[in-house]
C-alpha positions as CSV (number, residue, x, y, z in Angstrom):
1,X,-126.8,-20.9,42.1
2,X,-126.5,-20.9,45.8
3,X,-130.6,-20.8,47.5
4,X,-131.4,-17.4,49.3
5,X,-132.5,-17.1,52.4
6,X,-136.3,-18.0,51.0
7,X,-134.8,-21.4,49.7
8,X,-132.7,-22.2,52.9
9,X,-136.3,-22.6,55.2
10,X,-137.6,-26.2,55.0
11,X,-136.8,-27.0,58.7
12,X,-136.4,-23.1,60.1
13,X,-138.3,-22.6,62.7
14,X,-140.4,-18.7,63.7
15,X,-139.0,-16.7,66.2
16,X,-142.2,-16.6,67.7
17,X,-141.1,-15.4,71.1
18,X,-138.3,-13.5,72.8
19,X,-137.3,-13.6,76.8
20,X,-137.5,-10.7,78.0
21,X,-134.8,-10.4,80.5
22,X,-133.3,-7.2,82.2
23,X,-129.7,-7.7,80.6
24,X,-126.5,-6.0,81.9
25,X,-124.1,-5.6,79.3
26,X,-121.1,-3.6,79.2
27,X,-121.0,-1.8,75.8
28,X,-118.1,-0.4,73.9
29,X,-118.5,2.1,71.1
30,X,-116.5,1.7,67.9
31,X,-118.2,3.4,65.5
32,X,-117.6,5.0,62.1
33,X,-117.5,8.7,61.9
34,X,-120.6,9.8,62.8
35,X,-122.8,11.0,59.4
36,X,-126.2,12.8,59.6
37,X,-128.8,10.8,57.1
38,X,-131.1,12.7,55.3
39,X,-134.4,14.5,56.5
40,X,-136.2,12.0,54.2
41,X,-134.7,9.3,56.4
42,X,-137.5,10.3,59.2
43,X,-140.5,9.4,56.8
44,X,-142.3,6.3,58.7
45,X,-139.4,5.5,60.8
46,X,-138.7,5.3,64.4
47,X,-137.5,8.4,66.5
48,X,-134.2,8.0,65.3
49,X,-135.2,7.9,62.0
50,X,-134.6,4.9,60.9
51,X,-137.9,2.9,60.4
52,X,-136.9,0.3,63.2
53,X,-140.4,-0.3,64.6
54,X,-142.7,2.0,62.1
55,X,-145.5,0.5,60.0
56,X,-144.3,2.5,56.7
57,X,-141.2,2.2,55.0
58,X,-138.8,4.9,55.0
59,X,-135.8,5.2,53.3
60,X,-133.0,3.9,55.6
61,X,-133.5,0.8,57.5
62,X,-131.5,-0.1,60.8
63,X,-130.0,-3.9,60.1
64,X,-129.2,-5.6,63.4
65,X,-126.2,-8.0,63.2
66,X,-125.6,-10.2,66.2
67,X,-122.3,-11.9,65.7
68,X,-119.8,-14.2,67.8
69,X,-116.7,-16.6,66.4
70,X,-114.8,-19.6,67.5
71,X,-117.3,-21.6,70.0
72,X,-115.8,-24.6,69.6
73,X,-118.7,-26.6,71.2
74,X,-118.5,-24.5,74.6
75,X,-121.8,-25.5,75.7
76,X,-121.4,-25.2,79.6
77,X,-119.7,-22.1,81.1
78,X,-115.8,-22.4,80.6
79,X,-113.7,-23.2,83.4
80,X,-110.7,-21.2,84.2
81,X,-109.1,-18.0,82.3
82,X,-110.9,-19.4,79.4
83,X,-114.2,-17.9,80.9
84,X,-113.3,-14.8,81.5
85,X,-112.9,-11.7,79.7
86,X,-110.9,-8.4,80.4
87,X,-112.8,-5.4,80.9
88,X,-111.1,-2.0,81.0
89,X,-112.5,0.8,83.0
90,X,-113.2,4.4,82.6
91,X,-110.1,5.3,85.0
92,X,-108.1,3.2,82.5
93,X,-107.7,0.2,85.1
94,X,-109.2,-3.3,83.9
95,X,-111.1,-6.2,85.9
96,X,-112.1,-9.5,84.6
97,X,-115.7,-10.7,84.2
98,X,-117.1,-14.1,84.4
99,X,-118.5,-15.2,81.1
100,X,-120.0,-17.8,78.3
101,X,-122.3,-20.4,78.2
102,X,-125.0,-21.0,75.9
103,X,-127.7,-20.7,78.5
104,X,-126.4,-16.8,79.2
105,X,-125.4,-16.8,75.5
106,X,-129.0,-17.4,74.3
107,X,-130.6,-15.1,76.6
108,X,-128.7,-12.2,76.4
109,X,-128.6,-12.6,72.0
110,X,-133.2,-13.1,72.7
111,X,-133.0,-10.2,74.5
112,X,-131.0,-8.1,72.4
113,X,-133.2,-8.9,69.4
114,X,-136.0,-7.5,71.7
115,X,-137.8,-4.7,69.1
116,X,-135.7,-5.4,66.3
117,X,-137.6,-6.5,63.7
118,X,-134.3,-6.6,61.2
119,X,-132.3,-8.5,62.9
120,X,-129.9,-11.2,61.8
121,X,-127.3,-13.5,63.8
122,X,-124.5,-14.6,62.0
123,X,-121.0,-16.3,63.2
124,X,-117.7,-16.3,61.9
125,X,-116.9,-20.5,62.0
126,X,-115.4,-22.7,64.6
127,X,-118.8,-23.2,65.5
128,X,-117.5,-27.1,66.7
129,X,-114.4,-28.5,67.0
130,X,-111.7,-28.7,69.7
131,X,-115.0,-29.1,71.7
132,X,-115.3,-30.2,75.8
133,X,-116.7,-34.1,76.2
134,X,-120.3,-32.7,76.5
135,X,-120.4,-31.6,72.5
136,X,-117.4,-33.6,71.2
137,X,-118.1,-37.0,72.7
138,X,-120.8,-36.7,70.4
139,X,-119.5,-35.7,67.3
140,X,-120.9,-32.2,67.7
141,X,-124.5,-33.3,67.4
142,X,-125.3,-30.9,70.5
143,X,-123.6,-27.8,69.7
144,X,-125.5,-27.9,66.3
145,X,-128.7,-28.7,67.8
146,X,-128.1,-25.1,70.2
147,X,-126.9,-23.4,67.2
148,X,-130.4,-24.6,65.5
149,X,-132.5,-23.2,69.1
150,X,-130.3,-20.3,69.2
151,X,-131.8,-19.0,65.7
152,X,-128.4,-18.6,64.0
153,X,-128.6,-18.2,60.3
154,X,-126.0,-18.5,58.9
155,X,-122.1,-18.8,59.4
156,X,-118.7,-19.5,57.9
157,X,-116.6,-22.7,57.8
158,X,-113.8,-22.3,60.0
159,X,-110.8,-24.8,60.2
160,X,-111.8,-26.9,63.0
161,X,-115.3,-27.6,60.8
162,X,-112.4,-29.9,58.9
163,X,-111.1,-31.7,61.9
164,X,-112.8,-34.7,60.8
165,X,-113.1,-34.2,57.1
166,X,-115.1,-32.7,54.5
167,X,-117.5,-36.1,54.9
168,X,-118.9,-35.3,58.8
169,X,-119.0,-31.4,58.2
170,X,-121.5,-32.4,55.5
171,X,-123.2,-34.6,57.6
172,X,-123.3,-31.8,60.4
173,X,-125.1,-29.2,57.9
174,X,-127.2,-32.1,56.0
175,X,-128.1,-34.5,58.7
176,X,-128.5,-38.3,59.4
177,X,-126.7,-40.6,62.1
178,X,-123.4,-41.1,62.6
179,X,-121.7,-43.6,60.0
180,X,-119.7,-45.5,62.8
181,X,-121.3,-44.6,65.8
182,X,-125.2,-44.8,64.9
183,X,-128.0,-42.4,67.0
184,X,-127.1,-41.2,69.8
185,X,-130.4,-40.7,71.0
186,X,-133.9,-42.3,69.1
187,X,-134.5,-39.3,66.9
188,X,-131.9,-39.1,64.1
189,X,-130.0,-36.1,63.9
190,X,-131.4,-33.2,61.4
191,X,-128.3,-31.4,60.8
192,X,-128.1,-27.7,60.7
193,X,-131.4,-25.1,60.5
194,X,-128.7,-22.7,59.0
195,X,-126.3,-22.3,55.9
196,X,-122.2,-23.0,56.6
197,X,-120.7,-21.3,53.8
198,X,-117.5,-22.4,52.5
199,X,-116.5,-20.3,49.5
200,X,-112.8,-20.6,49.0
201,X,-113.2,-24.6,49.8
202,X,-113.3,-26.4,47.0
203,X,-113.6,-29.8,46.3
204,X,-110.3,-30.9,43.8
205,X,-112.1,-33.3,41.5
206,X,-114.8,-30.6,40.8
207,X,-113.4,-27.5,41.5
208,X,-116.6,-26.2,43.0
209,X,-117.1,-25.2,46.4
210,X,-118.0,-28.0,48.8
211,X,-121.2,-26.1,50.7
212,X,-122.7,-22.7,49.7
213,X,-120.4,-20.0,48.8
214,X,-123.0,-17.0,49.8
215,X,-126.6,-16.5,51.4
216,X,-128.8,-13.7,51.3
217,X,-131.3,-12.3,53.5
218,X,-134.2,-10.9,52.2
219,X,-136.8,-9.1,54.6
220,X,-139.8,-6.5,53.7
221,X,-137.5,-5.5,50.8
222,X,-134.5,-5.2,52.5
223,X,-131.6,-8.0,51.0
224,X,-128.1,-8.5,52.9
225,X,-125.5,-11.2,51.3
226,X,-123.3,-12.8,53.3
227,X,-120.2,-14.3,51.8
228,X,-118.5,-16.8,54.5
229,X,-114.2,-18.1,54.0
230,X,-112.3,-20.0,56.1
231,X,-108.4,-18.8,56.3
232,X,-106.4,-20.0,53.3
233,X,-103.3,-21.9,55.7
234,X,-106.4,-24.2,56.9
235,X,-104.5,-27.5,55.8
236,X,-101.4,-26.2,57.3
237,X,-103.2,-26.5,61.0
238,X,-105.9,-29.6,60.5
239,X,-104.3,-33.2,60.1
240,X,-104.0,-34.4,56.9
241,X,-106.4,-36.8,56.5
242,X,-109.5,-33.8,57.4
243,X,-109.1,-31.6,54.1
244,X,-108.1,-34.5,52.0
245,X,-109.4,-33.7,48.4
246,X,-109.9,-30.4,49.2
247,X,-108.2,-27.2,48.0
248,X,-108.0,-24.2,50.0
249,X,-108.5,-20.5,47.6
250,X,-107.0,-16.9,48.5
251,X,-109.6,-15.5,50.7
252,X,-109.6,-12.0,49.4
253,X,-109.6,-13.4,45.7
254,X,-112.2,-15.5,46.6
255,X,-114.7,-12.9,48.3
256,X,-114.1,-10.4,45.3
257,X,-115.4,-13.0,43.2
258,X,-118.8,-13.6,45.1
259,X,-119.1,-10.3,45.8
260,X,-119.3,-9.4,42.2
261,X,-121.7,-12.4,41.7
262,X,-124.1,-10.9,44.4
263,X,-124.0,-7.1,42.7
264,X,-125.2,-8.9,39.5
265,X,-127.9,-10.2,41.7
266,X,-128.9,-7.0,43.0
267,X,-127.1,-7.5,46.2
268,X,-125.8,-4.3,47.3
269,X,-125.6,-4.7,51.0
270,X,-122.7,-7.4,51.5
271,X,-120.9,-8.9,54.5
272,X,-117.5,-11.1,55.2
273,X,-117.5,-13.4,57.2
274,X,-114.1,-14.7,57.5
275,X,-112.7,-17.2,59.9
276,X,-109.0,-15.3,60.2
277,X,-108.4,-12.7,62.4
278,X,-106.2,-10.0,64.1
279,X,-104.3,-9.1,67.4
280,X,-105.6,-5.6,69.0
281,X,-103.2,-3.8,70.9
282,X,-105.1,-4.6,74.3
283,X,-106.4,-7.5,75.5
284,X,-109.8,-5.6,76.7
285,X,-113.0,-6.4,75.4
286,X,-113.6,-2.9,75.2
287,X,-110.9,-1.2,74.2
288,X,-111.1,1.6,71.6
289,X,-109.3,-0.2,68.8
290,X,-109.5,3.3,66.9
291,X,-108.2,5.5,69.6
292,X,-105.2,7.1,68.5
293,X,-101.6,6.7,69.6
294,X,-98.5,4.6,69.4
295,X,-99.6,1.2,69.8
296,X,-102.6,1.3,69.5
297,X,-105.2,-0.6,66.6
298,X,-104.8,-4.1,65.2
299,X,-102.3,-6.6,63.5
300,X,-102.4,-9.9,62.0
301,X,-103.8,-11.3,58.9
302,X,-106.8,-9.5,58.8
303,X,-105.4,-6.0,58.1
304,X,-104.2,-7.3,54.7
305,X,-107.3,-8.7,53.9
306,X,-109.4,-5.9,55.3
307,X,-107.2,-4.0,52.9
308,X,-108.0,-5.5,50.0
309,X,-111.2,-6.8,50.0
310,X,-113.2,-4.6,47.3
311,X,-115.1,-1.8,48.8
312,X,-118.6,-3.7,47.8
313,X,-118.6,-5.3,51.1
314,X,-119.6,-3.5,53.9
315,X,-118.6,-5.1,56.8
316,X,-116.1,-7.8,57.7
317,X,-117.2,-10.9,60.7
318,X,-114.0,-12.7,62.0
319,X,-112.3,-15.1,64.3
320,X,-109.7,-17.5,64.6
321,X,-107.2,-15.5,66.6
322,X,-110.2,-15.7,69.6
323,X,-109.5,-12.0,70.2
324,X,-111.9,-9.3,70.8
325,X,-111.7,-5.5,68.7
326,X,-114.3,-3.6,67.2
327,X,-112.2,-1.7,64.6
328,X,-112.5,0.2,61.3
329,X,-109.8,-0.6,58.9
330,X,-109.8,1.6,55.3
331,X,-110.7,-0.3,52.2
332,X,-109.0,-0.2,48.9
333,X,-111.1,2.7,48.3
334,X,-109.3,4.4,51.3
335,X,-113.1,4.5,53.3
336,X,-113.1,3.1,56.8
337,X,-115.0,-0.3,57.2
338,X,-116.0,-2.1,60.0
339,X,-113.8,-5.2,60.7
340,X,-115.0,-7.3,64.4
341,X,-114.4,-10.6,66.4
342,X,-116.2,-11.2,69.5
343,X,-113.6,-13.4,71.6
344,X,-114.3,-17.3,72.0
345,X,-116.2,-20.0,73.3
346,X,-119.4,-17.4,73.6
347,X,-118.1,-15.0,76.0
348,X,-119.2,-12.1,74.2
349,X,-121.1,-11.3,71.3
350,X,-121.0,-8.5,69.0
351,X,-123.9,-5.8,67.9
352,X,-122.8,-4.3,65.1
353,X,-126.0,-1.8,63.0
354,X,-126.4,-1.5,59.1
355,X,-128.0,1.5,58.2
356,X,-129.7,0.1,55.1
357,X,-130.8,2.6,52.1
358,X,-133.6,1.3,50.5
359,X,-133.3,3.5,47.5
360,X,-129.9,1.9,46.7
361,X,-130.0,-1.4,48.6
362,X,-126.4,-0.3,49.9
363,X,-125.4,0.0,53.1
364,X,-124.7,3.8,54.8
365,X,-121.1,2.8,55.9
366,X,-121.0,6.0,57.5
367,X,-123.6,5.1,59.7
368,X,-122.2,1.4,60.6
369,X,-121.5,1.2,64.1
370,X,-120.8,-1.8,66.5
371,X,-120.0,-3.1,69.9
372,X,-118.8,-6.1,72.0
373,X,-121.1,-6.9,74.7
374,X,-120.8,-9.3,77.5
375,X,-122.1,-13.1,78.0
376,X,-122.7,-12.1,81.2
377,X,-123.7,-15.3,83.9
378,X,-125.9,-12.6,86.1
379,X,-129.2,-13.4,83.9
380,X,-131.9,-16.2,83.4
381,X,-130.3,-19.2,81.9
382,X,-132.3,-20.3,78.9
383,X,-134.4,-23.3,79.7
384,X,-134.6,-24.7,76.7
385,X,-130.5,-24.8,76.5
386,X,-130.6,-25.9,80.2
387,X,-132.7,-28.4,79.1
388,X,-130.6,-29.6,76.2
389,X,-127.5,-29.5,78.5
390,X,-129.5,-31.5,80.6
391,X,-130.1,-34.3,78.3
392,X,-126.6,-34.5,77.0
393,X,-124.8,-34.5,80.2
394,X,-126.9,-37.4,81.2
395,X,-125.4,-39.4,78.2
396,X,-122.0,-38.3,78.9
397,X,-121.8,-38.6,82.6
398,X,-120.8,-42.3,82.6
399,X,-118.0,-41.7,81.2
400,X,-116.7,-38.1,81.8
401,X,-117.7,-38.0,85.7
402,X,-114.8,-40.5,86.2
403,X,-111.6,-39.5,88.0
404,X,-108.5,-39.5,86.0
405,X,-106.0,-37.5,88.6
406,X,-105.8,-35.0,91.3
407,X,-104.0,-31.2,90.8
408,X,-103.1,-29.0,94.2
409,X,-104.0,-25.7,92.5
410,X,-104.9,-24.1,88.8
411,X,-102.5,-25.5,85.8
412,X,-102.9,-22.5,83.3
413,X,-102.4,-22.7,79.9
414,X,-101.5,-19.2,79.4
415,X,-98.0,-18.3,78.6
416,X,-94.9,-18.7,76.6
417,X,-93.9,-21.8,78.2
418,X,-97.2,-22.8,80.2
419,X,-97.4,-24.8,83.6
420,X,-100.3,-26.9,81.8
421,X,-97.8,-27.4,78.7
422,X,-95.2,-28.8,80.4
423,X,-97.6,-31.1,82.3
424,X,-98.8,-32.9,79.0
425,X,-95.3,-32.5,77.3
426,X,-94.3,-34.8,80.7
427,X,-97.1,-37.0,80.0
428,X,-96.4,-37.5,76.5
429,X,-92.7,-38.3,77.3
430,X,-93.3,-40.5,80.1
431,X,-96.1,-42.4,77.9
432,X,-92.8,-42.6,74.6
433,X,-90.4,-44.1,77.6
434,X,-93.2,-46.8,78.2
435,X,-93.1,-47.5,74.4
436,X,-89.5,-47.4,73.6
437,X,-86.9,-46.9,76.7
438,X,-84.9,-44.8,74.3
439,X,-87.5,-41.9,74.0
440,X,-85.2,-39.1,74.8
441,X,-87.9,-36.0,75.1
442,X,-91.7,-34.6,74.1
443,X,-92.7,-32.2,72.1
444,X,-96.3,-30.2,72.9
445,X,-97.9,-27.7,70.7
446,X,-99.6,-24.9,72.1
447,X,-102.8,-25.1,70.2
448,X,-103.6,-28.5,71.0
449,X,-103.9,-27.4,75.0
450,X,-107.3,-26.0,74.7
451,X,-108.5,-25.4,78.1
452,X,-106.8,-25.2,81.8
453,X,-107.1,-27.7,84.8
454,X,-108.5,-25.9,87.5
455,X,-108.8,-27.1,90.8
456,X,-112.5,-26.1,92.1
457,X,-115.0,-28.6,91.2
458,X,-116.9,-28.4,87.9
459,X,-119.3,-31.1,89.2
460,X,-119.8,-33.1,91.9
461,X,-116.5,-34.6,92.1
462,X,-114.8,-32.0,94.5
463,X,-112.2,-29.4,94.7
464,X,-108.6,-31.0,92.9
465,X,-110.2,-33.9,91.1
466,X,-109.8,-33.9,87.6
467,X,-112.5,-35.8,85.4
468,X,-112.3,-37.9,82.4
469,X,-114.0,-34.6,81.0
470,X,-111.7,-32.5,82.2
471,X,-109.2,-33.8,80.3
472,X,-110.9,-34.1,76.9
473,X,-111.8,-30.6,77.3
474,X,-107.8,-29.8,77.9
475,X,-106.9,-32.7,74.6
476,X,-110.3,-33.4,72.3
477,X,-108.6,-34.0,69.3
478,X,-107.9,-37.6,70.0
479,X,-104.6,-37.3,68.3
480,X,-101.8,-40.2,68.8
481,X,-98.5,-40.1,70.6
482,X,-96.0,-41.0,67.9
483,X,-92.4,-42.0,68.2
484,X,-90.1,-40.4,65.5
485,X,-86.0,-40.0,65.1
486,X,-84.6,-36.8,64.8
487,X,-80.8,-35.9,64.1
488,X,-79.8,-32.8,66.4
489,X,-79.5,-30.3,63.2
490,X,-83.5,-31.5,62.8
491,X,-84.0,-31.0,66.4
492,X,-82.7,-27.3,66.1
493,X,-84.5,-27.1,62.9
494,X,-87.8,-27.3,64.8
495,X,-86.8,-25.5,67.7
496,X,-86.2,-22.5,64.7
497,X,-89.0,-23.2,62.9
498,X,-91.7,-22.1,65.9
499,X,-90.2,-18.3,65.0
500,X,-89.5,-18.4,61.6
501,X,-91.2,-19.5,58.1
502,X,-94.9,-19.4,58.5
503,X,-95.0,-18.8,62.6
504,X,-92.5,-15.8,61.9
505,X,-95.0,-13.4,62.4
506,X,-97.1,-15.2,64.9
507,X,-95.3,-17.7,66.8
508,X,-95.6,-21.0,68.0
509,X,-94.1,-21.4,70.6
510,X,-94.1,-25.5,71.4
511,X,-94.3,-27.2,75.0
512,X,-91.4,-28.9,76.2
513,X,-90.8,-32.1,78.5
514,X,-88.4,-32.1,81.5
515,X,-84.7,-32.0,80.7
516,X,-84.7,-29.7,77.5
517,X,-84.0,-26.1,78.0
518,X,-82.9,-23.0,76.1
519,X,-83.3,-19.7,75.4
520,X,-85.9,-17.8,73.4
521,X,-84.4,-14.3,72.5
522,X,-87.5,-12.4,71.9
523,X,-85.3,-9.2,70.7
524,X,-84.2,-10.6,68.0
525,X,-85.7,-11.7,64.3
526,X,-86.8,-14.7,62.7
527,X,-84.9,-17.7,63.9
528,X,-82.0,-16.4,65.3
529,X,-84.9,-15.8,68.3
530,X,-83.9,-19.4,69.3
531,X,-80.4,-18.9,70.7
532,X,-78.8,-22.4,69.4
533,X,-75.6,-23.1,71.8
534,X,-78.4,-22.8,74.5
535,X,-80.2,-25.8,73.5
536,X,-79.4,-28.7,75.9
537,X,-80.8,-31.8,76.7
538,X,-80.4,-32.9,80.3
539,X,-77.5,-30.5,80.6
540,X,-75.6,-31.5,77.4
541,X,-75.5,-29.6,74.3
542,X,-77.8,-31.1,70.9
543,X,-74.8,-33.2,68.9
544,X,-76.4,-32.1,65.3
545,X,-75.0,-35.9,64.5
546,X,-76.6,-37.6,66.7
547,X,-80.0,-39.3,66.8
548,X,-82.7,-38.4,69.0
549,X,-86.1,-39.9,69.7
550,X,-88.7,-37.8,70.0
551,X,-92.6,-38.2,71.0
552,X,-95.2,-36.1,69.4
553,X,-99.1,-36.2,68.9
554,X,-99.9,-36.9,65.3
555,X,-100.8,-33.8,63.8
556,X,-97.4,-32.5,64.8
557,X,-95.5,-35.5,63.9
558,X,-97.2,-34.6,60.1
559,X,-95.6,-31.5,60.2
560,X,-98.9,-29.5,60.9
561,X,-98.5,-25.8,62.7
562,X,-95.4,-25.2,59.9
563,X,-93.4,-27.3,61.9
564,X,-92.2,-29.2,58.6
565,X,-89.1,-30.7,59.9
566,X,-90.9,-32.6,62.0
567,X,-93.2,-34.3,59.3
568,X,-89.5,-35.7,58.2
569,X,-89.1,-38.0,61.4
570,X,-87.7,-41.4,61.0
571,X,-88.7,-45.0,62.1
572,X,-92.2,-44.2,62.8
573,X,-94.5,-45.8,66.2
574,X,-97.5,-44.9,66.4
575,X,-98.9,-45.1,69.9
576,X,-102.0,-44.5,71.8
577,X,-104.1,-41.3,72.0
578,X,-103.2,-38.1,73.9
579,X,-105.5,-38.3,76.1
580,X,-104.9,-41.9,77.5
581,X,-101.8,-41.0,77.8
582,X,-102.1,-37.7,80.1
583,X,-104.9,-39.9,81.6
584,X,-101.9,-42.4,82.4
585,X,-99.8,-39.9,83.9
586,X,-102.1,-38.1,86.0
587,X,-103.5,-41.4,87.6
588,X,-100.0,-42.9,88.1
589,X,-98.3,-39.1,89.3
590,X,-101.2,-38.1,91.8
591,X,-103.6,-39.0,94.4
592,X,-106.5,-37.0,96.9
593,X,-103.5,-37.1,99.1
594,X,-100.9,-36.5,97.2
595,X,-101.8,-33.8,94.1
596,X,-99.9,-32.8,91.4
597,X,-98.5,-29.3,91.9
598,X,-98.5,-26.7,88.8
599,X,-95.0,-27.0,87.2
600,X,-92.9,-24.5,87.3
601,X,-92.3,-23.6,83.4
602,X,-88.9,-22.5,83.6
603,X,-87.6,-24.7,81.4
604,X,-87.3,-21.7,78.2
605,X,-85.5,-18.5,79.4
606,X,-87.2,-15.9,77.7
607,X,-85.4,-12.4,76.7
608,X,-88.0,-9.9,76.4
């Protein structure tokens, strides 16, 4: 039987003190309709009646949950668009907001716990992963050591956990050295302080989930169970070779199950935490998800599952889609439920309050109600996390202060067809022509570009230099460039399948190299999006006949992101990482003098 919170403690440490910081935080309100508790509620509570800071127990019980999703090992502040968030404001006009950083991120999450004695902080997986050179270079080690000072207590697996296998995320939440690499410093590593739950993970052999499925709280009476799935299509976007043995369950299915497990238990207060997500209908941190109107609300994979998930959970955690929305979506039961995702990379965080009845150990859902705050960058930086930053970076800096390349302004990341995209589709081309002379084009996907270049210094290196760091932040997955053929007709194919098939609904839309160009008609369906007699290749049509040789990283070459096609490729070369190879084209296109200018992307003519 998976331990409780009780049995989880061996190496958890008090929360014996809290900064006390004057925090500014822009708050939205999504809350459920608004439901008076009852008189009795006031008995030995606070003055709103809910027995926050009182010595008795009344009835009902404020829960604070602190949430946030998808850090991916953002230790230092992002760089770029990918530190920022959109705020809208009361005259309906929005501004952006520097944010992130687990020195802001820790002080604004200790001072929000400030007199909340029932307080819980809970994530919703991609903890690490895709991470910058300061956490990945070291397997993660430091992003789980912050997690552990940050007082996190529990999360859920998210798809990146699985980036290198089922073996290392065990090792992350169990502890012990490296098996290749050793200690990194001359401590061994303890693992995680907190539970990763994995309930719809299972291992094939045994058919039992490979970490916890669940986790309960239990304070002065009050017990909250917390049931944590990663999205069922994980092996569809991790290589191979990271959920090998593993089998992937129906996350609704498998939350049903566990939260039927937990009711026998006497857990009535239940939460989700699910790494899949939505789209809200703004990209605003605090827009009113709820408001009413056309367009308005929330899409994606989460409505489904909000949907369906039986109405014995009262709240829903999420992430994945690294979009912010505090929204109520109705559960089978046709009752509103609480359904949030705080963003990525710790830009904001989420304060969502469960109104807990003590005479039924249920939660009031009428009472839930939640908001998005900002990791603002105006307040104290932790010094503990400053200190940890410290001790890392002086580890890493040999390697990722060195220069790799020079850039004239920002290369974004951000669009259809981005300016950073087409930079490492070049790269990756150029590196195939190197390899074989009959390379013919590149191939990029979207999700493997996970921060932008930007041209002011992140360091000491100055403005339009870009570090070795730099770049493993832009390509951590240390992926290889692989050579494959292609007939034309599989060329199209692939071209299709980034509208149709699993990315119908969600596309994915890849980054091309120089000399391929066509048009994606965006008012059309499915795969007739890709407008096939305007596919050309330096100027000429695709000859379906013909063979063409195309270079790829690995993951896409296996036919990960649903592009299946391309997991059919012929006479196979496997090359050298990404990264050296972007690190080869920036150092042999650019110098101080002579930068590399943002590309244009104007190589897919888009058809709104």
């Amino acid at each position: 039987m998976p331990a409780t919170a009780q049995s989880h403690q061996p190496r958890r440490r008090r929360r014996t003190s809290r900064l006390l910081v004057a925090a500014a935080t822009v708050v939205t309100a999504g809350a459920l309709a608004a439901a008076a508790l009852p008189a009795s509620a006031s008995t030995g509570a606070d003055a709103r009646g809910h027995g926050g800071h009182g010595k008795g127990h009344g009835r009902y019980q404020d829960v604070q949950l602190l949430s946030f999703n998808d850090l991916h090992g953002n230790l230092e502040p992002p760089a770029g668009s990918s530190g920022r968030v959109t705020e809208v404001q009361p005259d309906g006009t929005t501004k952006t907001i520097d944010a992130g950083g687990i020195e802001y991120l820790a002080t604004h999450l200790r001072e929000a716990r400030e007199g909340n004695r029932y307080s819980i902080t809970a994530a919703g997986g991609d903890m690490v992963g895709a991470s910058p050179l300061l956490s990945g270079l070291f397997h993660d080690e430091p992003t789980i050591e912050a997690l552990n000072k940050l007082d996190l207590d529990v999360t859920s697996v998210g798809n990146h956990e699985f980036d290198e296998g089922a073996r290392e995320l065990a090792r992350l939440q169990n502890g012990g050295c490296h098996p290749t690499e050793g200690c990194y410093t001359d401590k061994e590593f303890e693992g995680a302080d907190f539970p990763y739950l994995a309930a719809n993970v299972l291992d094939e052999k045994t058919g039992k989930p490979i970490l916890k499925p669940y986790w309960v709280w239990k304070q002065r009476g009050v017990k909250v169970g917390f049931i944590g799935v990663t999205l069922e299509g994980t092996p569809n976007i991790v290589s191979a070779e990271g959920v090998k043995g593993l089998q992937f369950k129906d996350e609704v299915e498998t939350i049903n199950k566990y939260a039927k497990e937990l009711q026998r238990q006497g857990v009535k207060s239940i939460v989700a935490l699910i790494h899949e997500g939505g789209f809200p209908a703004s990209s605003s941190y605090n827009y009113d998800c709820d408001s009413p109107g056309a367009g308005d609300g929330i899409s994606g994979p989460i409505v489904d599952i909000a949907k369906n998930i039986t109405p014995q959970v009262d709240a829903l955690v999420t992430g994945h889609t690294h979009n912010a929305y505090v929204c109520t979506i109705p559960d089978p039961a046709g009752n509103p439920r609480m359904v949030t995702s705080a963003s990525s990379f710790g830009r904001l965080y989420t304060d969502t309050t469960l109104t807990y009845d003590r005479a039924t150990g249920d939660i009031a859902r009428t009472s839930v109600k939640s908001a998005n705050h900002v990791v603002t960058r105006d307040v104290p930086k932790a010094p503990d996390m400053t200190r940890l930053i410290d001790r890392w970076s002086t580890l890493a800096a040999p390697i990722g202060n060195r220069p790799i390349g020079y850039v004239s302004a920002d290369i974004d990341r951000n669009g259809t067809e981005s300016p950073l995209g087409d930079l490492i589709a070049d790269a990756q081309f150029a590196y195939g022509k190197t390899q074989d002379p009959e390379t013919d084009l590149a191939l990029m996907n979207p999700g493997g570009i996970r921060a932008p270049l930007t041209y002011a210094a992140s360091g000491a290196e100055g403005d339009g230099v870009v570090t070795y760091a730099e770049g493993f932040t832009v390509q951590p997955f240390a992926n290889t460039v692989n050579l494959r053929d292609y007939t034309g007709a599989q060329l199209i194919q692939v071209l299709k399948e980034q509208v149709s098939g699993p990315n119908e609904a969600s596309p994915k839309i890849l980054q091309i190299s120089s000399g391929l160009t066509y048009t994606l008609d965006l008012t059309k369906s499915g795969a007739d999006r890709v407008v096939t007699d305007s596919i050309r290749l330096n100027g000429a049509p695709i000859d379906p006949t013909a063979t063409y040789r195309v270079a790829s990283n690995s993951f896409l070459a296996g036919g990960g992101d649903g592009f299946t096609t391309l997991g059919e490729g012929t006479n196979e070369l496997v090359g050298a990482d990404d990264l050296a190879a972007f690190e080869q084209y920036l150092t042999a296109n650019s110098s101080a003098t002579d930068p590399i200018a943002p590309p244009a992307a104007d190589r897919i003519t888009v058809v709104q």
